[in-house]
C-alpha positions as CSV (number, residue, x, y, z in Angstrom):
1,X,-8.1,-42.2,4.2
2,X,-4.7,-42.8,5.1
3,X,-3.4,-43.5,8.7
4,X,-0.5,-42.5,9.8
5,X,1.8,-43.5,12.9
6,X,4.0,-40.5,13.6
7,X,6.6,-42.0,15.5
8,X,8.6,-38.4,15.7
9,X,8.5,-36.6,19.1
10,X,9.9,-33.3,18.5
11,X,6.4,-30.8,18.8
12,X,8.1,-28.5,15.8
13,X,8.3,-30.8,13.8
14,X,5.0,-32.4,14.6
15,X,2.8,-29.3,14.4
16,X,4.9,-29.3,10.6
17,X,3.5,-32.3,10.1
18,X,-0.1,-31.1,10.1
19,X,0.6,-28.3,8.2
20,X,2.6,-29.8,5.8
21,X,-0.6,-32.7,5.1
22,X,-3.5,-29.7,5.7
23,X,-2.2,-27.2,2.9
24,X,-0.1,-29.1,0.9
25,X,-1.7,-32.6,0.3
26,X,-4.9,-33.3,-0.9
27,X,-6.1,-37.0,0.6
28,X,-7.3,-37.8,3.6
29,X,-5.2,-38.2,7.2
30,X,-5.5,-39.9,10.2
31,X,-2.3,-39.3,12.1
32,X,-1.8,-40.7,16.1
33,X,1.8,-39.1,17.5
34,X,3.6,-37.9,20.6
35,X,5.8,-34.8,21.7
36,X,8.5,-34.8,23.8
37,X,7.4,-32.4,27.3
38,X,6.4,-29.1,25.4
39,X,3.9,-26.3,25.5
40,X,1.6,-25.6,22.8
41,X,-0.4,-22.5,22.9
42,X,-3.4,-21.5,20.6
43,X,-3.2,-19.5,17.4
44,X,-4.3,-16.8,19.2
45,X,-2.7,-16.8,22.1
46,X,0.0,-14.6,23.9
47,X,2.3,-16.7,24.6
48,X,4.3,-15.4,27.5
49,X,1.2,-14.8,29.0
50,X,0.0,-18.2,28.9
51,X,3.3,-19.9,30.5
52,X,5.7,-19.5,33.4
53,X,9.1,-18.5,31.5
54,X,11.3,-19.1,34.6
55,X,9.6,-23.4,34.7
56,X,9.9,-23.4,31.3
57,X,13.6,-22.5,31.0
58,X,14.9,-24.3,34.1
59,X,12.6,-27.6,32.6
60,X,14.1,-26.7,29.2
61,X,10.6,-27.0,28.2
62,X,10.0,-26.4,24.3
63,X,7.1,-23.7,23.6
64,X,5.2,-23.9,19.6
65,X,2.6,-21.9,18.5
66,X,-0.2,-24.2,16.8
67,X,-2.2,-23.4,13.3
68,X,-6.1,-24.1,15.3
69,X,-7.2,-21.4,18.0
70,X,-8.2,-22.3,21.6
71,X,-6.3,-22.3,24.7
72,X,-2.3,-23.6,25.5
73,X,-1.8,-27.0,26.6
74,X,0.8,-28.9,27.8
75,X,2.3,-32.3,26.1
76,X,4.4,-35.5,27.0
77,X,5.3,-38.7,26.2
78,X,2.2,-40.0,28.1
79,X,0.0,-37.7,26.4
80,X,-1.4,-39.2,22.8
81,X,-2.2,-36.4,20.3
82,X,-4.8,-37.6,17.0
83,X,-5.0,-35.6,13.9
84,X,-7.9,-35.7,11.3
85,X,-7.0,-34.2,8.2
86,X,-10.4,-34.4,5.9
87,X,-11.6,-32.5,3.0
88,X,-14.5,-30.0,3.3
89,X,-17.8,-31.5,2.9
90,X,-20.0,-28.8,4.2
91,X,-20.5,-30.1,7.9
92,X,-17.1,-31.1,9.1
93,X,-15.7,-27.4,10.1
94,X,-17.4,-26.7,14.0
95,X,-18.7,-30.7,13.7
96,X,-15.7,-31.1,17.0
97,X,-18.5,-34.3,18.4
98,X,-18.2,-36.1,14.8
99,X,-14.5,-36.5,15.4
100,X,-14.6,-37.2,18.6
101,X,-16.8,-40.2,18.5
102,X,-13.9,-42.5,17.5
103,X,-12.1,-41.8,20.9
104,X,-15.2,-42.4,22.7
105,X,-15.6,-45.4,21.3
106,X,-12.2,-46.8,22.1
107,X,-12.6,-46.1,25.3
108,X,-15.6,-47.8,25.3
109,X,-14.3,-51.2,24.3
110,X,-11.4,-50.6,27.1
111,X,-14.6,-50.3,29.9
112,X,-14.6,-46.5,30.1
113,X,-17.4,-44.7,29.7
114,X,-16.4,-41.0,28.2
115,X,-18.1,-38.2,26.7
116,X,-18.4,-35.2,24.7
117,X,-19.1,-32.1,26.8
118,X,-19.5,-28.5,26.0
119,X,-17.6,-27.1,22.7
120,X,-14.7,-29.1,22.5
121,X,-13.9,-31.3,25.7
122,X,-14.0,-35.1,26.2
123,X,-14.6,-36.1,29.8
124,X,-14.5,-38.7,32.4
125,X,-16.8,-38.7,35.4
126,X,-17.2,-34.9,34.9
127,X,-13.2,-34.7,34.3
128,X,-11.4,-33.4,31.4
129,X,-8.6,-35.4,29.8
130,X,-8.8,-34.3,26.2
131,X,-9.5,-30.7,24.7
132,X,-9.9,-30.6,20.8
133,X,-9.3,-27.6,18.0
134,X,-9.3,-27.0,14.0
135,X,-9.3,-25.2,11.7
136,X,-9.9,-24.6,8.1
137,X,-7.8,-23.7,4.7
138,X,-9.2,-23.8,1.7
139,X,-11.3,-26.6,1.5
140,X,-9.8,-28.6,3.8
141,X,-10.7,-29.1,7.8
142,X,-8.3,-30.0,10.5
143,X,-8.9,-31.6,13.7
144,X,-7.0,-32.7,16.2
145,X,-6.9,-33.3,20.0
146,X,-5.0,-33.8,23.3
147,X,-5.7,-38.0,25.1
148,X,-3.9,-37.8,28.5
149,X,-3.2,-41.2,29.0
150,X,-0.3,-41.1,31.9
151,X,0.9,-37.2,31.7
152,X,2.6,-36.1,34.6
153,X,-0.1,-33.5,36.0
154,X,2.6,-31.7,38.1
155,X,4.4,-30.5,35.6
156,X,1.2,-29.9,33.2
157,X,0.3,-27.1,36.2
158,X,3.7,-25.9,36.7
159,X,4.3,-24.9,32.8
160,X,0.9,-23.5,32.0
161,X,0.8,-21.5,35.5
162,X,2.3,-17.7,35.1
163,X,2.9,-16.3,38.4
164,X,1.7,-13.0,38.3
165,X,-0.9,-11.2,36.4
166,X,1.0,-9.1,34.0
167,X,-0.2,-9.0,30.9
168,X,-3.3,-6.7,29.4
169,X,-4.4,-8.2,26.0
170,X,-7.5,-9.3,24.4
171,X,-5.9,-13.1,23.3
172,X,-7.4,-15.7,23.7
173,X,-7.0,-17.0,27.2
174,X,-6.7,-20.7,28.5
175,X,-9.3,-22.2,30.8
176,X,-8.0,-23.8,33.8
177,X,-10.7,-27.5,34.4
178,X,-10.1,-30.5,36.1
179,X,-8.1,-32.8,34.5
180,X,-7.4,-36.3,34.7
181,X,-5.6,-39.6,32.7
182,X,-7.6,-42.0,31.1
183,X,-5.1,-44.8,32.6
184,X,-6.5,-43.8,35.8
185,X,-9.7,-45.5,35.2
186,X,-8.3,-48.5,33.8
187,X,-8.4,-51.7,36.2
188,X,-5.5,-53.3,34.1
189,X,-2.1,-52.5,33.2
190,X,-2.1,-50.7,29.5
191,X,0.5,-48.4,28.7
192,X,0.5,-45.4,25.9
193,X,1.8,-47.2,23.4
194,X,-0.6,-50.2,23.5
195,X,-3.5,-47.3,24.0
196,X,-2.1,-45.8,20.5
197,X,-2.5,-49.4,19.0
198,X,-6.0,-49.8,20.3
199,X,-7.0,-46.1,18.6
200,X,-5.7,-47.7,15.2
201,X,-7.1,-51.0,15.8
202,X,-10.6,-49.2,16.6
203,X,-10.5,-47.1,13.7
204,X,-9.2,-49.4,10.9
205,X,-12.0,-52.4,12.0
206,X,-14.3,-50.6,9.2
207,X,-12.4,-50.6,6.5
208,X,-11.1,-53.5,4.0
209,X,-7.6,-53.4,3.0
210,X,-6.7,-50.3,5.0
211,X,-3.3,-50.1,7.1
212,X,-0.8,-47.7,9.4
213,X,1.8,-46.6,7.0
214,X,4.9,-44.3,9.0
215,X,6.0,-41.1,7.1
216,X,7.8,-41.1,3.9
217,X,11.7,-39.7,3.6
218,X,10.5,-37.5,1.1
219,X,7.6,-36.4,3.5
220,X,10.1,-35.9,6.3
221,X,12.4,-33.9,4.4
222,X,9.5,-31.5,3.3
223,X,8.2,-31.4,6.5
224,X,11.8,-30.3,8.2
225,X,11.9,-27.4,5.8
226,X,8.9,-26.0,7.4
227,X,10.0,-26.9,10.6
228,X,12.7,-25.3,10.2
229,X,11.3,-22.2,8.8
230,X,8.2,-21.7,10.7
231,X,7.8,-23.8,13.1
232,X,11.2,-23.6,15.5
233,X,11.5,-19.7,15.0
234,X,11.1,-17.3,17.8
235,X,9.0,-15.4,15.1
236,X,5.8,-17.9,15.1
237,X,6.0,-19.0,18.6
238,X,6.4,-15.4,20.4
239,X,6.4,-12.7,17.7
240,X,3.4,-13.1,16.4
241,X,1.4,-12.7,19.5
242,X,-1.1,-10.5,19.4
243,X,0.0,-6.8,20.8
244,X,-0.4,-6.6,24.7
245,X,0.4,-4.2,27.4
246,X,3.1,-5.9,30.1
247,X,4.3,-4.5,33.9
248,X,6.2,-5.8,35.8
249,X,8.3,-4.6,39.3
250,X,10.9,-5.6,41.3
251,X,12.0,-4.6,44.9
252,X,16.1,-4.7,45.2
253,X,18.8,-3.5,47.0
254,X,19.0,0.1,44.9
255,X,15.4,0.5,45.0
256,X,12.3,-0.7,43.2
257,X,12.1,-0.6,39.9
258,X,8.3,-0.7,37.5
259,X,8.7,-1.8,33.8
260,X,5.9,-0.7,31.4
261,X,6.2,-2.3,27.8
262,X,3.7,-1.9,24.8
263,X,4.6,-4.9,22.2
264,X,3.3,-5.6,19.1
265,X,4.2,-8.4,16.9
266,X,7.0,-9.2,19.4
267,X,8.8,-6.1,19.3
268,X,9.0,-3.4,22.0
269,X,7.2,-0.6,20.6
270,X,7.1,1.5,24.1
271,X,9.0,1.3,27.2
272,X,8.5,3.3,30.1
273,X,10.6,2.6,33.1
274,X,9.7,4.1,36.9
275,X,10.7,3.5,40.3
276,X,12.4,5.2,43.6
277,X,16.2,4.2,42.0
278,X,18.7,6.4,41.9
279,X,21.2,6.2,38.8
280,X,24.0,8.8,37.1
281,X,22.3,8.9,33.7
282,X,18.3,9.8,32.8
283,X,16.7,6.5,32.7
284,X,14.8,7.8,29.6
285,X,18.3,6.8,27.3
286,X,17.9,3.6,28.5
287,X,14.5,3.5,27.1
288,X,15.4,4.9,23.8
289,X,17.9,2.2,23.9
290,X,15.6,-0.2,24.4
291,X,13.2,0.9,22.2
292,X,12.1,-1.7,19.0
293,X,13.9,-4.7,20.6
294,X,12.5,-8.2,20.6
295,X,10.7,-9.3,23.7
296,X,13.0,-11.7,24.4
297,X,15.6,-11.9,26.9
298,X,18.6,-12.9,25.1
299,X,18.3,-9.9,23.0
300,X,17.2,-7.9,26.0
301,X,20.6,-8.7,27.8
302,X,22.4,-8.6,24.6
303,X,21.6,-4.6,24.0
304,X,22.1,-4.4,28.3
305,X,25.6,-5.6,27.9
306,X,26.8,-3.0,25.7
307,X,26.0,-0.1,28.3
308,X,26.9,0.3,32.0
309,X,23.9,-0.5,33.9
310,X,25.5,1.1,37.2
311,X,25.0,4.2,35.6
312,X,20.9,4.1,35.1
313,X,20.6,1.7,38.3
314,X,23.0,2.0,41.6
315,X,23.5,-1.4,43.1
316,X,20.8,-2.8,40.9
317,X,22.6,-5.7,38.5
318,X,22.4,-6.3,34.8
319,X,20.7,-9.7,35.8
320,X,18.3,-8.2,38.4
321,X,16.8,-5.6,35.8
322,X,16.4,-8.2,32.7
323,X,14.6,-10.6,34.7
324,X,11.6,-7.7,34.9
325,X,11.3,-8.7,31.4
C-alpha cells in the first residue's frame, strides 16, 4: 500500500484525487488530506436542498458533489479527511468497521476512547465526529471519512442548514446528530497537523520499509484535468441532482408572488408562477421564457435582464423575483 500526504486544500481537486487513484490506478492508497471551508454533498443528494445558498455565497463557500452516497457534510482546515483506496477482495465493500479500526486505534494511543456505531459513524461519548462512505468500481472499493479535529461547529450548522422546506424529492437526505471535535477530549495541546502525523505514524508501525510519499507532478497534472472537467463544473455539483419539485414565495411591495419549478437534471423543465401581483403582460410568457433554463441564478438573472420585469411584476424588482429561485 502506498500512503499518501495530500497536502492540497482545494475540495475539487481533492475529490479528483480519489477518483483519479479509484478508476485509474490499480495499487493500493492510503491518502490523509484537508479542504479549504467547503460542502460536500452525497452522490445522491440534491444539492440545493441540502445547503443554505444565501450562507454559502456570502461565506464564498465551495459546494462538490462526491463519487460515495450518504448525506452532505461540511469541511475545513480543522477537519482531517482519510481515504482507503483497496482492491476488491470479497469483504471490503459494506465492511465500513474494518476501515475504521485504524482511527480508533489512534485515538486510543492519544487516551480517547472512540467507537464504531450504527452503519457508518465513529463516536465519542455517544457524539459523532466522523461519518464514513464508499463505494465501488470495478473491482476496486473506496473508503473514506470525515475526523473533526478543531472544525468550527458554527459554521458546519450554518452551511448545511436550508431555511425553509422547499424541496419535494426522494434524494437522499442528510441526518442532522450531535457532533463534536476529537481535540475536545484531549487534555493536551495537539493541533491538526500533528493529529495527521499521529494517523500515519499509527498506520505505518506495521509495516517494514513503508513511507508517506506526497503526489507526483505527473499525478497532479492528471488529476487537474479531471478537476477541471468534472469536478469544478456546475454540471456534477448541481445538474446532476436527482429531479425534484421546488416552491418558493415571497411577500413584496407589488404583491406576493409563488414559484413552482419541476427540474430535472438541473434544468427547469416546468415553471408555474402565481400570486395576487398585478403586471402589463400574461405572466405565462414569462414562463415560456423561462422554460429549460439552468437552475442556477446567474443564468436565471441573465435571461431576466433581457426583458422588462415591470411589465410581468409592478413595483416587484428584477432582484426581488430571482431570489425566489
Amino acid at each position: 500500500m502506498r500512503y499518501i500526504d495530500n497536502l492540497n486544500i482545494n475540495p475539487y481537486f481533492n475529490l479528483a484525487a480519489e477518483e483519479y487513484f479509484l478508476r485509474y490506478k490499480n495499487d493500493e492508497y492510503f491518502i490523509l488530506w484537508r479542504d479549504e471551508p467547503c460542502v460536500v454533498v452525497g452522490k445522491n443528494q440534491n444539492t440545493l436542498s441540502e445547503i443554505d445558498m444565501d450562507y454559502i455565497e456570502n461565506n464564498k463557500v465551495k459546494v462538490v458533489r462526491r463519487q460515495t452516497g450518504g448525506g452532505a457534510v461540511f469541511h475545513d482546515l480543522g477537519n482531517l479527511n482519510y481515504t482507503f483506496i483497496v482492491n476488491d477482495d470479497g469483504k471490503s465493500f459494506n465492511d465500513f468497521e474494518r476501515f475504521c479500526k485504524p482511527i480508533i486505534g489512534v485515538l486510543e494511543t492519544l487516551g480517547i476512547k472512540a467507537e464504531f456505531s450504527g452503519r457508518n459513524d465513529l463516536l465519542i461519548d455517544e457524539k459523532k465526529f466522523s461519518g464514513t462512505a464508499q463505494c465501488k468500481y470495478k473491482n476496486r472499493v473506496m473508503h473514506h471519512g470525515t475526523l473533526l479535529f478543531s472544525s468550527d461547529i458554527t459554521n458546519l450548522s450554518g452551511a448545511l442548514k436550508p431555511k425553509k422546506i422547499k424541496f419535494q424529492d426522494k434524494a437522499v437526505k442528510s441526518v442532522v446528530s450531535r457532533i463534536t471535535n476529537i481535540s475536545e477530549h484531549l487534555n493536551y495541546d495537539l493541533d491538526v497537523l500533528a493529529f495527521k502525523n499521529r494517523i500515519f505514524e499509527y498506520i505505518l508501525k506495521n509495516e517494514e520499509n513503508s513511507r508517506i510519499t506526497p503526489l507526483t507532478p505527473e499525478e497532479i497534472d492528471d488529476i487537474e484535468k479531471i478537476r477541471k472537467e468534472k469536478y469544478e463544473t456546475w454540471q456534477w455539483n448541481f445538474g446532476d441532482s436527482p429531479k425534484y419539485d421546488f416552491y418558493n414565495e415571497g411577500k413584496f411591495q407589488g404583491g406576493t408572488v409563488e414559484l413552482n419549478l419541476k427540474v430535472e437534471k438541473g434544468i427547469i423543465k416546468d415553471i408555474k408562477i402565481f400570486g395576487d401581483f398585478f403586471g402589463v403582460k400574461d405572466i405565462s410568457d414569462l414562463e415560456v421564457i423561462l422554460k429549460d433554463c439552468e437552475h442556477k441564478k446567474d443564468n436565471v438573472k441573465k435571461i431576466l435582464k433581457t426583458i422588462n420585469i415591470s411589465e410581468y411584476f409592478s413595483k416587484i424588482t428584477m432582484e426581488e423575483f430571482l431570489h425566489l429561485f
